[in-house]
GUKEPA-323557 format. One record per atom (N, C-alpha, C): residue in one letter; x, y, z; residue number from 1; atom name. Coordinates in steps of 0.1 Angstrom, whole numbers, m for minus. Layout:
N
@aa->a; px->X; py->Y; pz->Z; i->NUM; at->CA
...
END
This chain:
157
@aa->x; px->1513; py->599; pz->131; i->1; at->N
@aa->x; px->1522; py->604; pz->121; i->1; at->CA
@aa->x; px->1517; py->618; pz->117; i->1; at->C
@aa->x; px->1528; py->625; pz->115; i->2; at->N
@aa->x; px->1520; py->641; pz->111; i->2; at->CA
@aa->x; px->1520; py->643; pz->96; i->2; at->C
@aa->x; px->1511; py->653; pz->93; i->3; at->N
@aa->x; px->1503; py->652; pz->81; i->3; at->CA
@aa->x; px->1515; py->656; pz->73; i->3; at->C
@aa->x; px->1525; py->664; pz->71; i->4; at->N
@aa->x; px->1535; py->668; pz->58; i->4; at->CA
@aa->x; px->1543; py->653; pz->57; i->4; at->C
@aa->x; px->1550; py->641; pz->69; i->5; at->N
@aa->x; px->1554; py->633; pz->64; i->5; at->CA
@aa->x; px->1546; py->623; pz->60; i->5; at->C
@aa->x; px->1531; py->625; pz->63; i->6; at->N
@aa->x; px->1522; py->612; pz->50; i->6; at->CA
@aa->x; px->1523; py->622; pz->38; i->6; at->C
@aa->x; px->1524; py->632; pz->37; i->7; at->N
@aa->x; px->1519; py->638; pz->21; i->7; at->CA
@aa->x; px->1531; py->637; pz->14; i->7; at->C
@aa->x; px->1540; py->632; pz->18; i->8; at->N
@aa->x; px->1553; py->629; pz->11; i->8; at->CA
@aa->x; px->1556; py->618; pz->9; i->8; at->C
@aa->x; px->1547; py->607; pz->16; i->9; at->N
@aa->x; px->1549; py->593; pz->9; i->9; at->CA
@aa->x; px->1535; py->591; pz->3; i->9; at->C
@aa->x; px->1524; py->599; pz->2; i->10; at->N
@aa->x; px->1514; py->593; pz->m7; i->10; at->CA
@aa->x; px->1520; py->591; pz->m26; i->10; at->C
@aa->x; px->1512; py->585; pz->m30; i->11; at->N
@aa->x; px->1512; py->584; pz->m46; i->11; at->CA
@aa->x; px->1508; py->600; pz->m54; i->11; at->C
@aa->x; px->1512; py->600; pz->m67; i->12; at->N
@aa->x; px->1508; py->612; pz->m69; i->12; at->CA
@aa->x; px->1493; py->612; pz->m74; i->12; at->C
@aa->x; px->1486; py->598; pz->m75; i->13; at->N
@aa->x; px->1474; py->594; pz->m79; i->13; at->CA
@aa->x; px->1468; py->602; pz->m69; i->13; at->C
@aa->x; px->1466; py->597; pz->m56; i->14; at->N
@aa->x; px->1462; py->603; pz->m40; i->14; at->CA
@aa->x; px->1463; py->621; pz->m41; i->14; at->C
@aa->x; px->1476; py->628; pz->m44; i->15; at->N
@aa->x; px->1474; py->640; pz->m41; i->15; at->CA
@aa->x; px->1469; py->643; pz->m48; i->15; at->C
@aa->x; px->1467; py->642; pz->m65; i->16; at->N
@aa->x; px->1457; py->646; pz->m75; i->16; at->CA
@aa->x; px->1443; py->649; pz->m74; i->16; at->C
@aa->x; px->1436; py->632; pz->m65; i->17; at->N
@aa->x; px->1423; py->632; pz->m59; i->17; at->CA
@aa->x; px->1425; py->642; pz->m48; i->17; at->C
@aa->x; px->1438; py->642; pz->m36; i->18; at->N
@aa->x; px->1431; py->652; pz->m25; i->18; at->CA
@aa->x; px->1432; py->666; pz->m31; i->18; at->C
@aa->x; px->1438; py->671; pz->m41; i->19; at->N
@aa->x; px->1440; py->687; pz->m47; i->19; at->CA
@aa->x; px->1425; py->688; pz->m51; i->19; at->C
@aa->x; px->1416; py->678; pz->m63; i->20; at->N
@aa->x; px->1408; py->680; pz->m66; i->20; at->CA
@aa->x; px->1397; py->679; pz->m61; i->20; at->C
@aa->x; px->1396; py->669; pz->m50; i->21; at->N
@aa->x; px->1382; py->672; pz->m40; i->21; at->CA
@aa->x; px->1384; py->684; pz->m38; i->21; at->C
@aa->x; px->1396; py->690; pz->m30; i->22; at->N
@aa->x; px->1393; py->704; pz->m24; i->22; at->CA
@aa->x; px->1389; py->715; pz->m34; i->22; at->C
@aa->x; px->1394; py->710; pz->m48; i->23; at->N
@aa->x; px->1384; py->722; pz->m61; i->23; at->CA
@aa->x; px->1371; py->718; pz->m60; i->23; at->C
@aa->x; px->1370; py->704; pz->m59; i->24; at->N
@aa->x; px->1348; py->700; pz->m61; i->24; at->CA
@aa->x; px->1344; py->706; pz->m49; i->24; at->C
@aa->x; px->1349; py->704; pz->m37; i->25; at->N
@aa->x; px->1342; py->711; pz->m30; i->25; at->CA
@aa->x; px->1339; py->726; pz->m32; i->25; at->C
@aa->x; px->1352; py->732; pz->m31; i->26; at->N
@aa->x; px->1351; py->746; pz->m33; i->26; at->CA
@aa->x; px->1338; py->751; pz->m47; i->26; at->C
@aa->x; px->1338; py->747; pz->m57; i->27; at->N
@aa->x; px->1330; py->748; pz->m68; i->27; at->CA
@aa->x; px->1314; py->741; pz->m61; i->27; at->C
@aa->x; px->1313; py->729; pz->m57; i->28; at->N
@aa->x; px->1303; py->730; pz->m50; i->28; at->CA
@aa->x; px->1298; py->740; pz->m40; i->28; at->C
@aa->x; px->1303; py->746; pz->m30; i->29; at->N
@aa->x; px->1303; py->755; pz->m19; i->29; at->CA
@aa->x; px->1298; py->770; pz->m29; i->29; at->C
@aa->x; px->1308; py->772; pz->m39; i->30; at->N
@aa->x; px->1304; py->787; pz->m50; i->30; at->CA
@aa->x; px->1285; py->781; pz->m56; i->30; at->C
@aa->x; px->1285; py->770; pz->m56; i->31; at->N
@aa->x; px->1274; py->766; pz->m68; i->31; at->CA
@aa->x; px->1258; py->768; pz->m61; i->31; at->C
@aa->x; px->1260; py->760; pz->m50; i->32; at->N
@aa->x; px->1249; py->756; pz->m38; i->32; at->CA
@aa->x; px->1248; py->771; pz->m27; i->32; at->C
@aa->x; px->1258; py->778; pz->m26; i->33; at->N
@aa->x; px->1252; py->788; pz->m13; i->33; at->CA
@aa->x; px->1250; py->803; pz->m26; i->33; at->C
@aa->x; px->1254; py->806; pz->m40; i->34; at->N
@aa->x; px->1248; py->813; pz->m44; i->34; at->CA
@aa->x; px->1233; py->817; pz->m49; i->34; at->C
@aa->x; px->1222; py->820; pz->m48; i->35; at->N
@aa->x; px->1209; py->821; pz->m42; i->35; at->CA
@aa->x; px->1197; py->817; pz->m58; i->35; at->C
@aa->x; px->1207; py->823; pz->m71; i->36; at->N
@aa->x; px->1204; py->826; pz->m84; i->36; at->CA
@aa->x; px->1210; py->814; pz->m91; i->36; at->C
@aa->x; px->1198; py->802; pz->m97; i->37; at->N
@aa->x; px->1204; py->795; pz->m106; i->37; at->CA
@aa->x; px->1202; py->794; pz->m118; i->37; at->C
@aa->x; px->1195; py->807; pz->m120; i->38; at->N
@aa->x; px->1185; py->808; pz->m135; i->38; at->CA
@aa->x; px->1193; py->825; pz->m134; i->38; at->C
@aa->x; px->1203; py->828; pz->m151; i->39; at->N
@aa->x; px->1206; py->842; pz->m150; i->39; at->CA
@aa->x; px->1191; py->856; pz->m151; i->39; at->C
@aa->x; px->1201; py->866; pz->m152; i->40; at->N
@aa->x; px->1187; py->876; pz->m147; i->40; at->CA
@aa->x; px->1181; py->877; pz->m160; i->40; at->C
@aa->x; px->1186; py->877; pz->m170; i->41; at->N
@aa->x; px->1179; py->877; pz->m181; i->41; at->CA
@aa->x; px->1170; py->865; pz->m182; i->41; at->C
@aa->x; px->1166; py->859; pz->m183; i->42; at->N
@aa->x; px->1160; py->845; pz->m183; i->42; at->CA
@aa->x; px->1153; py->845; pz->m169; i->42; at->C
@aa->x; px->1152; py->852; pz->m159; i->43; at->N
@aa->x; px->1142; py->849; pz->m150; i->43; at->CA
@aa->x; px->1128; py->849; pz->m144; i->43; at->C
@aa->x; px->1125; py->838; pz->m144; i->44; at->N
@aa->x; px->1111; py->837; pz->m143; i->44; at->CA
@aa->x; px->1101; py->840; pz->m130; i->44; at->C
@aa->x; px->1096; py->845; pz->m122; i->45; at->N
@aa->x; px->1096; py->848; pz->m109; i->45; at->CA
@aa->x; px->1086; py->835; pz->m106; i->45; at->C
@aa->x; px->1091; py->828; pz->m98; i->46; at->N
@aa->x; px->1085; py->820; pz->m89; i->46; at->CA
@aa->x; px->1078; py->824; pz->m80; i->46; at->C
@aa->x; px->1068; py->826; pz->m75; i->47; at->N
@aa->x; px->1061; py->829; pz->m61; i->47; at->CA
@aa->x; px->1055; py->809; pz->m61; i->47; at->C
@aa->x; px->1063; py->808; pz->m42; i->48; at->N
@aa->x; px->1056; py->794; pz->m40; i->48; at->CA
@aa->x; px->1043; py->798; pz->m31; i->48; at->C
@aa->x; px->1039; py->807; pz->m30; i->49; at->N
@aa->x; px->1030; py->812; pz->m20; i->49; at->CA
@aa->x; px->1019; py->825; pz->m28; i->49; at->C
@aa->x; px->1011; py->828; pz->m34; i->50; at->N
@aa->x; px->1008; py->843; pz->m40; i->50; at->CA
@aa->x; px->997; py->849; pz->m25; i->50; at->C
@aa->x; px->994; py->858; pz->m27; i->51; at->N
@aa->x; px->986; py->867; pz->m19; i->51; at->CA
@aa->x; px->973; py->858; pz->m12; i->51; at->C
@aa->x; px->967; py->854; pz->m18; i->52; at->N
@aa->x; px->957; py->847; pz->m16; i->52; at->CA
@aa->x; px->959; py->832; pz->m5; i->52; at->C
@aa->x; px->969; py->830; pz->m1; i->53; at->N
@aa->x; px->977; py->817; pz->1; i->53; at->CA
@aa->x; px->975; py->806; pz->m6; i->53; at->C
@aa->x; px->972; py->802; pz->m17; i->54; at->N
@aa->x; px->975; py->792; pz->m24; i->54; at->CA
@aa->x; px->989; py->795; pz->m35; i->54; at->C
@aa->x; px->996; py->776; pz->m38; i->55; at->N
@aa->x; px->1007; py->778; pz->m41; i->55; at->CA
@aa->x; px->1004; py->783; pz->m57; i->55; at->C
@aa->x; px->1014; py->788; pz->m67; i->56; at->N
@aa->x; px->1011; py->793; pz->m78; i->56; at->CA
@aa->x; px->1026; py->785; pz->m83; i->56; at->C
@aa->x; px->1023; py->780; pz->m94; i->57; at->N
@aa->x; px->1035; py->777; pz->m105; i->57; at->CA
@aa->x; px->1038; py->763; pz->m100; i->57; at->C
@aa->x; px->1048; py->758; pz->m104; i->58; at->N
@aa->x; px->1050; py->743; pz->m104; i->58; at->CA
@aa->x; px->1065; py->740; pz->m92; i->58; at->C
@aa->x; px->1066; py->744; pz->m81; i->59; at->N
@aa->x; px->1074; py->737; pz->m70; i->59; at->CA
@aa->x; px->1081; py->728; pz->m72; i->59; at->C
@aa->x; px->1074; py->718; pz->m71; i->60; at->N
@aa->x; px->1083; py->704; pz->m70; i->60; at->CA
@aa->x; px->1096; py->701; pz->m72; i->60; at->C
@aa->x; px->1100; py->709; pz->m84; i->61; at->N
@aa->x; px->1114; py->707; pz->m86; i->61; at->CA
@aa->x; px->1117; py->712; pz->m81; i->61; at->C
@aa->x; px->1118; py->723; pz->m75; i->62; at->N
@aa->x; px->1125; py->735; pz->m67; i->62; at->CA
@aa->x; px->1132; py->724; pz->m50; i->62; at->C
@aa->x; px->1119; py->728; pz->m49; i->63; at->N
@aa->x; px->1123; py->714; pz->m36; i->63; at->CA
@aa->x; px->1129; py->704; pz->m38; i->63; at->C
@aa->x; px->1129; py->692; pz->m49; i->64; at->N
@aa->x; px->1134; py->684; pz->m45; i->64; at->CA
@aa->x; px->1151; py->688; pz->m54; i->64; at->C
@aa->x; px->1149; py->696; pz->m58; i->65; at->N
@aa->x; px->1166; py->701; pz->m62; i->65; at->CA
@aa->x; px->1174; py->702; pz->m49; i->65; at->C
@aa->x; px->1168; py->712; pz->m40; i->66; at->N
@aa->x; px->1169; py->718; pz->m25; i->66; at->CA
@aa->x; px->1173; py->707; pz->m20; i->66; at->C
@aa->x; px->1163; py->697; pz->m19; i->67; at->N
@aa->x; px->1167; py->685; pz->m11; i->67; at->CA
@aa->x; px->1176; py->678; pz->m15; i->67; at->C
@aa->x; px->1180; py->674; pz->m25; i->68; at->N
@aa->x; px->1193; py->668; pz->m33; i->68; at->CA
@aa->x; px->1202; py->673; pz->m31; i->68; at->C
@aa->x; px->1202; py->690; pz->m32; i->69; at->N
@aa->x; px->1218; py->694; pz->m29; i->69; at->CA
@aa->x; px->1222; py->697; pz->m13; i->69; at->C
@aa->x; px->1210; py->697; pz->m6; i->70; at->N
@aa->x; px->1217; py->697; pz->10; i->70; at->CA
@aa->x; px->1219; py->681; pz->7; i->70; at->C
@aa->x; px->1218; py->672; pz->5; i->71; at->N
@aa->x; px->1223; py->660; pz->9; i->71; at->CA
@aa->x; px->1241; py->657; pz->4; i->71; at->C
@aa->x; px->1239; py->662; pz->m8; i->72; at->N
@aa->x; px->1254; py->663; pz->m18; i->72; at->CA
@aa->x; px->1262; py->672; pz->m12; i->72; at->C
@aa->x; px->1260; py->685; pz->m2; i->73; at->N
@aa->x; px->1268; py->686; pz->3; i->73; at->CA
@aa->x; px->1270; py->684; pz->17; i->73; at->C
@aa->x; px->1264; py->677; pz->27; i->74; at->N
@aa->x; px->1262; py->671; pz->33; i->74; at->CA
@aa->x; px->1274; py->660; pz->28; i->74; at->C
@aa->x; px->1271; py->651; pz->21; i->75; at->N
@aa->x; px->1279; py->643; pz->15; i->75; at->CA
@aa->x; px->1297; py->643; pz->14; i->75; at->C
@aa->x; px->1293; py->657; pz->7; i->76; at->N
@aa->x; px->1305; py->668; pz->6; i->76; at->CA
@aa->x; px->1315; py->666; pz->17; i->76; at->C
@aa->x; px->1307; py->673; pz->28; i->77; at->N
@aa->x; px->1316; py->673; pz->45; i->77; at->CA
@aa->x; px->1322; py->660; pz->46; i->77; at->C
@aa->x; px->1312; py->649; pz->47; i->78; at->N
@aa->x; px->1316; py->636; pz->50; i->78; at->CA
@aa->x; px->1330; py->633; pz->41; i->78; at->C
@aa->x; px->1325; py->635; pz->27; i->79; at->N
@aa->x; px->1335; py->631; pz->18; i->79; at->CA
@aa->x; px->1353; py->635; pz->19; i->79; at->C
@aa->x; px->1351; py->654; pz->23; i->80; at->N
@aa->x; px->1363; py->661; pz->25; i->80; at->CA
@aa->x; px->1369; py->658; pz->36; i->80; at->C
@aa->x; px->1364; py->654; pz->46; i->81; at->N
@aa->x; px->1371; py->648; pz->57; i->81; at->CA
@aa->x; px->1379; py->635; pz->57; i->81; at->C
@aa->x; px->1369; py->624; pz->49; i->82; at->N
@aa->x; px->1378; py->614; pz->45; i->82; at->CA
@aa->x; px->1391; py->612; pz->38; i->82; at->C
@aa->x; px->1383; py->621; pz->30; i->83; at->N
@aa->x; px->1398; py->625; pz->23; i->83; at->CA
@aa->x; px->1410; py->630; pz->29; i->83; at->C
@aa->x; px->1410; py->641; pz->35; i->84; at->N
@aa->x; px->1420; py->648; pz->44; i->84; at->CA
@aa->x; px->1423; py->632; pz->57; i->84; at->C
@aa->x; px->1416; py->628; pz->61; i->85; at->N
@aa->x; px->1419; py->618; pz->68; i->85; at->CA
@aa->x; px->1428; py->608; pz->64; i->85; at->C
@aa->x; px->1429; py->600; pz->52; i->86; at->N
@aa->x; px->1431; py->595; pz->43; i->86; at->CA
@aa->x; px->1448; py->599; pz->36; i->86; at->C
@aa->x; px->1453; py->614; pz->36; i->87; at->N
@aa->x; px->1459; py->618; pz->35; i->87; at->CA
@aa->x; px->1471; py->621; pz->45; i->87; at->C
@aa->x; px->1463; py->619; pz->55; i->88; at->N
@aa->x; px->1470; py->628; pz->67; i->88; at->CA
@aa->x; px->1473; py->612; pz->76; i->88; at->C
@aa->x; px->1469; py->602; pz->74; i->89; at->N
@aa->x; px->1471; py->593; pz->81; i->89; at->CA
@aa->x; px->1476; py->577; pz->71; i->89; at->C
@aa->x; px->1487; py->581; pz->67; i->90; at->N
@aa->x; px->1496; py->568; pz->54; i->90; at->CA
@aa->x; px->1502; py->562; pz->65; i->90; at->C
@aa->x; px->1494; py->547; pz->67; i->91; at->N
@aa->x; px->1496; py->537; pz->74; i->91; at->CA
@aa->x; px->1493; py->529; pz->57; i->91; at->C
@aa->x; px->1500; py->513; pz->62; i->92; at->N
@aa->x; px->1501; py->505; pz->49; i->92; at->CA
@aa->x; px->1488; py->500; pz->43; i->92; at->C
@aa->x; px->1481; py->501; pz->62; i->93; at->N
@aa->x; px->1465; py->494; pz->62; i->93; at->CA
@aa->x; px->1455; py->503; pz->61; i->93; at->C
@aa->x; px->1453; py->508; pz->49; i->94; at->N
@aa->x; px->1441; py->518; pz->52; i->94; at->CA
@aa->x; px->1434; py->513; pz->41; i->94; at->C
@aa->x; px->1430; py->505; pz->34; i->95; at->N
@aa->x; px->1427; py->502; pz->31; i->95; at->CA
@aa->x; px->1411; py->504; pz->31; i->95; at->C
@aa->x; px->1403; py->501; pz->39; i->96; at->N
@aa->x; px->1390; py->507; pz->44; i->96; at->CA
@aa->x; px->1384; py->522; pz->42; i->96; at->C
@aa->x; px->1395; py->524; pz->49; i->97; at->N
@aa->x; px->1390; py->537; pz->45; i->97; at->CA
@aa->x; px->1396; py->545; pz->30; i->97; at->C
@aa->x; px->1400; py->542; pz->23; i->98; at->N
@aa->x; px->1402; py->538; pz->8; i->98; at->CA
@aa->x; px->1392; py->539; pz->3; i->98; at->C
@aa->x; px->1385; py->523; pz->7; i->99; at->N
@aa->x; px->1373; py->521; pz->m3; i->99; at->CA
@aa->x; px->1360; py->532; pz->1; i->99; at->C
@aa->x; px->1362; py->536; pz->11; i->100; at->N
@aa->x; px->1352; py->544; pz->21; i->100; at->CA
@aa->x; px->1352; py->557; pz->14; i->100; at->C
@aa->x; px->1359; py->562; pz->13; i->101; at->N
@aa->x; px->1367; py->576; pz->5; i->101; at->CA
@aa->x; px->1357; py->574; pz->m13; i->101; at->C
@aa->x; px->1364; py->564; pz->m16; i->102; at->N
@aa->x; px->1359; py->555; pz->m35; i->102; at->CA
@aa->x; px->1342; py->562; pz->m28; i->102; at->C
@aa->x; px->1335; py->558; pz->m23; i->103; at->N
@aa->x; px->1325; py->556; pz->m22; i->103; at->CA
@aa->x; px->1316; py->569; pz->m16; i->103; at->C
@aa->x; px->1326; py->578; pz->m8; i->104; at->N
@aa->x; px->1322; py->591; pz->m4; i->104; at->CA
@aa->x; px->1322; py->597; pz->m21; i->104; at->C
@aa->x; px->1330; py->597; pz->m27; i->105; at->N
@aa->x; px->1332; py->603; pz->m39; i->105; at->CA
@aa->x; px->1321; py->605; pz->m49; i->105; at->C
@aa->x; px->1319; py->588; pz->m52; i->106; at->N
@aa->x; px->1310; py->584; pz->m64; i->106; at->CA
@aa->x; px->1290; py->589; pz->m52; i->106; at->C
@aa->x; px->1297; py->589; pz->m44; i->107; at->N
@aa->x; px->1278; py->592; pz->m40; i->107; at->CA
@aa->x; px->1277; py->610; pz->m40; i->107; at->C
@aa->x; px->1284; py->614; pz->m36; i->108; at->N
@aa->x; px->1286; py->632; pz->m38; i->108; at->CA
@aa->x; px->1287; py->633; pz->m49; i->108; at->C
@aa->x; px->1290; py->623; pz->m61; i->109; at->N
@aa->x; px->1289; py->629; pz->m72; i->109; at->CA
@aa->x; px->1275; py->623; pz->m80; i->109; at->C
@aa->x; px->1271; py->616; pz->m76; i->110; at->N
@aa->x; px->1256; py->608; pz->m77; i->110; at->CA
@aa->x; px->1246; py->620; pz->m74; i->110; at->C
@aa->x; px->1246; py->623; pz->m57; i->111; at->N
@aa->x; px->1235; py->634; pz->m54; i->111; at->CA
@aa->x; px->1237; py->646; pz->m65; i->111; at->C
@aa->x; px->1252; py->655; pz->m65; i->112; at->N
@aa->x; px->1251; py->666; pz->m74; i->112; at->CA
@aa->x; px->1243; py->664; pz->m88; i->112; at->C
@aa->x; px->1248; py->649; pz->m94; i->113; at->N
@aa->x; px->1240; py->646; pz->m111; i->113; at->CA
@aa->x; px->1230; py->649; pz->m104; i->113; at->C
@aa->x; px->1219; py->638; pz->m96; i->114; at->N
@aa->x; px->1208; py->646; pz->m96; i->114; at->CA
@aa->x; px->1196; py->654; pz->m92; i->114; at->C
@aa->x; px->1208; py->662; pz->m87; i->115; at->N
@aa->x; px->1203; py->676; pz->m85; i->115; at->CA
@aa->x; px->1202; py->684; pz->m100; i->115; at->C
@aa->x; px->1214; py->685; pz->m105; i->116; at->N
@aa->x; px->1217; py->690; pz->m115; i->116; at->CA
@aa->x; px->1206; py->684; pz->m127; i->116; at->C
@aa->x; px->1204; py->676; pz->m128; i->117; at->N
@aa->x; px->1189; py->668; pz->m135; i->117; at->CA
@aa->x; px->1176; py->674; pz->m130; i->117; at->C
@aa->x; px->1174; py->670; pz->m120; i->118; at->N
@aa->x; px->1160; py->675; pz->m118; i->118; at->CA
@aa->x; px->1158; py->694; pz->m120; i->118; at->C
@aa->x; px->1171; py->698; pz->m117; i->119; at->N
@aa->x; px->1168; py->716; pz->m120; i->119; at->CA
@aa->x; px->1165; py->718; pz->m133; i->119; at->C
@aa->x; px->1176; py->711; pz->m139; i->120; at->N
@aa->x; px->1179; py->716; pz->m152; i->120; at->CA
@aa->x; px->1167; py->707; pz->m159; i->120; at->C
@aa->x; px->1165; py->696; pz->m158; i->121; at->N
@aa->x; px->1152; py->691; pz->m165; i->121; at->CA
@aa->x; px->1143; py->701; pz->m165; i->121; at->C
@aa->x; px->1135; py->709; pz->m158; i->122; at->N
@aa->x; px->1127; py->721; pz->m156; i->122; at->CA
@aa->x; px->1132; py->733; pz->m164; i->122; at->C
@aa->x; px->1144; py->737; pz->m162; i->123; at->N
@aa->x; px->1144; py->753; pz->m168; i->123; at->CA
@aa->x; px->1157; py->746; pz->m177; i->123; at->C
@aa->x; px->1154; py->750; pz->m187; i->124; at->N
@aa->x; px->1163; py->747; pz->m201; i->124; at->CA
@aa->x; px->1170; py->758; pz->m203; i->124; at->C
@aa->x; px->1165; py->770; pz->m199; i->125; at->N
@aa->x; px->1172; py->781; pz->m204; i->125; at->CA
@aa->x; px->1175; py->792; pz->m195; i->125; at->C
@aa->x; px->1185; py->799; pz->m196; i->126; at->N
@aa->x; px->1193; py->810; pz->m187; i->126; at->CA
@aa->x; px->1198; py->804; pz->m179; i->126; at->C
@aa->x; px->1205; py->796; pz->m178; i->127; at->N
@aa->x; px->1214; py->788; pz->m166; i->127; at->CA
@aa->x; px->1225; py->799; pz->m159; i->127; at->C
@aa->x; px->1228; py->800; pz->m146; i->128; at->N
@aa->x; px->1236; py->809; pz->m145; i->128; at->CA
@aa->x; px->1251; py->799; pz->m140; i->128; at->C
@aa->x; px->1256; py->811; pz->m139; i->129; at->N
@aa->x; px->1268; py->802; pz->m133; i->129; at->CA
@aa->x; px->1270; py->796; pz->m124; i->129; at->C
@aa->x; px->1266; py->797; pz->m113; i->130; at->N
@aa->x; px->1262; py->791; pz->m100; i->130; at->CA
@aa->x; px->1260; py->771; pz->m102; i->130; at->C
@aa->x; px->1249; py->773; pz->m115; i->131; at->N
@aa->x; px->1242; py->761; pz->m121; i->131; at->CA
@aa->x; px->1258; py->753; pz->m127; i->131; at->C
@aa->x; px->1264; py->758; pz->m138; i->132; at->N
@aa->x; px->1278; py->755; pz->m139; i->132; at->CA
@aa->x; px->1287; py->751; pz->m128; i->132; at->C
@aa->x; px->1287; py->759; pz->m118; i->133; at->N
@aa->x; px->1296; py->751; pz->m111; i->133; at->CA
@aa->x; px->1290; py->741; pz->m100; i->133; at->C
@aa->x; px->1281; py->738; pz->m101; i->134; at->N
@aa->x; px->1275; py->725; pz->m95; i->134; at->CA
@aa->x; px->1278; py->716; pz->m105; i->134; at->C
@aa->x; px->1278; py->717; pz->m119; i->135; at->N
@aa->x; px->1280; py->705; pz->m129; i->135; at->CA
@aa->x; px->1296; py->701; pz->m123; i->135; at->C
@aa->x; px->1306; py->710; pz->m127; i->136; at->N
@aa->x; px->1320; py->711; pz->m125; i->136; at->CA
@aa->x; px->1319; py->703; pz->m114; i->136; at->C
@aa->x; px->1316; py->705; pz->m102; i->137; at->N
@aa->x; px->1316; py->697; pz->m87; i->137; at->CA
@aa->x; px->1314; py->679; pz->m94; i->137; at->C
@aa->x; px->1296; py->679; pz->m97; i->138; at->N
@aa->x; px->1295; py->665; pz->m107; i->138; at->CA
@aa->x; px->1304; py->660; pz->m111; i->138; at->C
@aa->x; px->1312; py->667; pz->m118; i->139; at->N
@aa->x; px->1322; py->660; pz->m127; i->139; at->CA
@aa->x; px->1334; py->659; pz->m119; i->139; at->C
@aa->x; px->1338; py->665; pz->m114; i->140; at->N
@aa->x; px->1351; py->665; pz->m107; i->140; at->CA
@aa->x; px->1350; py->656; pz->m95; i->140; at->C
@aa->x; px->1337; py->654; pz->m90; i->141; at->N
@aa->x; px->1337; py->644; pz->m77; i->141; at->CA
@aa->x; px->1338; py->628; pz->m82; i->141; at->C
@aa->x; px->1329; py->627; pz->m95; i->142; at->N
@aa->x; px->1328; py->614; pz->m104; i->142; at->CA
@aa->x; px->1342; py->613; pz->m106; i->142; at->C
@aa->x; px->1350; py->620; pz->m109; i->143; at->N
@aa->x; px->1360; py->616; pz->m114; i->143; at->CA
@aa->x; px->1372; py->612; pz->m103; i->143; at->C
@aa->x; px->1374; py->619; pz->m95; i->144; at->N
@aa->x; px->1379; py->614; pz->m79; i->144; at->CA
@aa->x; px->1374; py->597; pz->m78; i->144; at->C
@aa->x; px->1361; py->596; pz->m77; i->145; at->N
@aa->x; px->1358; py->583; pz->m78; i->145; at->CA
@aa->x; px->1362; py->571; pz->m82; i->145; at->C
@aa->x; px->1369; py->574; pz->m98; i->146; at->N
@aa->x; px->1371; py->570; pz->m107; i->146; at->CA
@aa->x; px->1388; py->567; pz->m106; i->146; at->C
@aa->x; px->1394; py->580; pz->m102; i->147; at->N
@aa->x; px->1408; py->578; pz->m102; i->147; at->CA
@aa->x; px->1408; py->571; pz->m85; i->147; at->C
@aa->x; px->1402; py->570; pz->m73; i->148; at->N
@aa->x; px->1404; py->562; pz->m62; i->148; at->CA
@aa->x; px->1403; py->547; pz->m66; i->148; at->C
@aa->x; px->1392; py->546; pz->m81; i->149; at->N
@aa->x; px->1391; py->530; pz->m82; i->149; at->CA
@aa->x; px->1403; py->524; pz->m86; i->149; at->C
@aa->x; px->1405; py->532; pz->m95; i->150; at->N
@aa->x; px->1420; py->530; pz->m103; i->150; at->CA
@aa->x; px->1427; py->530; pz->m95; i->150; at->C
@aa->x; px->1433; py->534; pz->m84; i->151; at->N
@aa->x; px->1442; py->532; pz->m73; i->151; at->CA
@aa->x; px->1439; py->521; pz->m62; i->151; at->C
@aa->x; px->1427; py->521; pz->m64; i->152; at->N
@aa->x; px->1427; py->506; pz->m56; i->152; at->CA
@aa->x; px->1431; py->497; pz->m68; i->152; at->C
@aa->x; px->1429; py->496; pz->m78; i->153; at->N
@aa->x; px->1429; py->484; pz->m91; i->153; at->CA
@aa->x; px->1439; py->481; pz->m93; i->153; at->C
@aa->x; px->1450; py->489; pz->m88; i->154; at->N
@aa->x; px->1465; py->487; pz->m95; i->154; at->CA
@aa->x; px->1478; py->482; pz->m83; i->154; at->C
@aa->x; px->1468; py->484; pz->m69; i->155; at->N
@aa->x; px->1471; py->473; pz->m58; i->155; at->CA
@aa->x; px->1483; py->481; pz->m47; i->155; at->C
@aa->x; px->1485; py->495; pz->m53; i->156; at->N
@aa->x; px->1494; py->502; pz->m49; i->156; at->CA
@aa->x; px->1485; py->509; pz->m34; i->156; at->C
@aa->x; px->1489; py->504; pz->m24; i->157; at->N
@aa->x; px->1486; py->510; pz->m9; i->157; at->CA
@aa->x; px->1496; py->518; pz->m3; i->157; at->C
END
């Protein structure tokens, strides 16, 4: 079936979630590839390396932010495709990939919390925007999650 006549029999529940993944992603995509998460005024220079080669200042969270958010978006890819799959393919039985979708959602928006925790636990102050729209992603992906449960809950396939 081609994708304009499923998008005209999905629910308006469905195109809500597929409009709004495509904002979490996009807001994730602005959040994660801008390089600055701390504004300039408030910046503190990190060197993980100094002259001498030993490391200077406290890492850890740096990295494991790093690592959280390649997985969340990582996550992301998986999730956006479901979605568009999901949309693009209104058969009565999809069921699966429904709950599959529910579940891409709530974990993309899992990894972003915490990522967005472990940064922000560290630097309390000068958040840049970048840092914002990682939250916005958070929230907008949790919430996808939330309105797929609700559309499974109400029995409407």
């Amino acid at each position: 079936m081609a994708c304009p006549e499923a998008w005209i029999k999905l629910q308006p529940v469905i195109k809500i979630v597929f409009l709004s993944t495509i904002i979490a992603f996009c807001s994730l995509i602005l959040g994660f590839a801008t390089p600055v998460w701390v504004s300039a005024s408030g910046a503190i220079p990190i060197q993980f390396i100094d002259r001498e080669g030993t490391h200077t200042g406290s890492v850890g969270f740096l990295v494991a932010s790093r690592v959280f958010a390649c997985f969340s978006l990582i996550a992301s890819f998986v999730g956006i495709a479901m979605v568009f799959w999901f949309a693009c393919v209104s058969k009565t039985d999809n069921g699966r990939l429904l709950m599959l979708s529910m579940i891409m959602s709530f974990v993309t928006g899992a990894l972003i919390i915490i990522t967005v925790a472990i940064f922000g636990g560290e630097v309390k102050s000068h958040l840049s925007f970048s840092f914002a729209m990682m939250c916005i992603a958070a929230i907008v992906y949790t919430v996808n999650g939330v309105l797929f449960l609700v559309y499974i809950g109400t029995g409407r396939r």
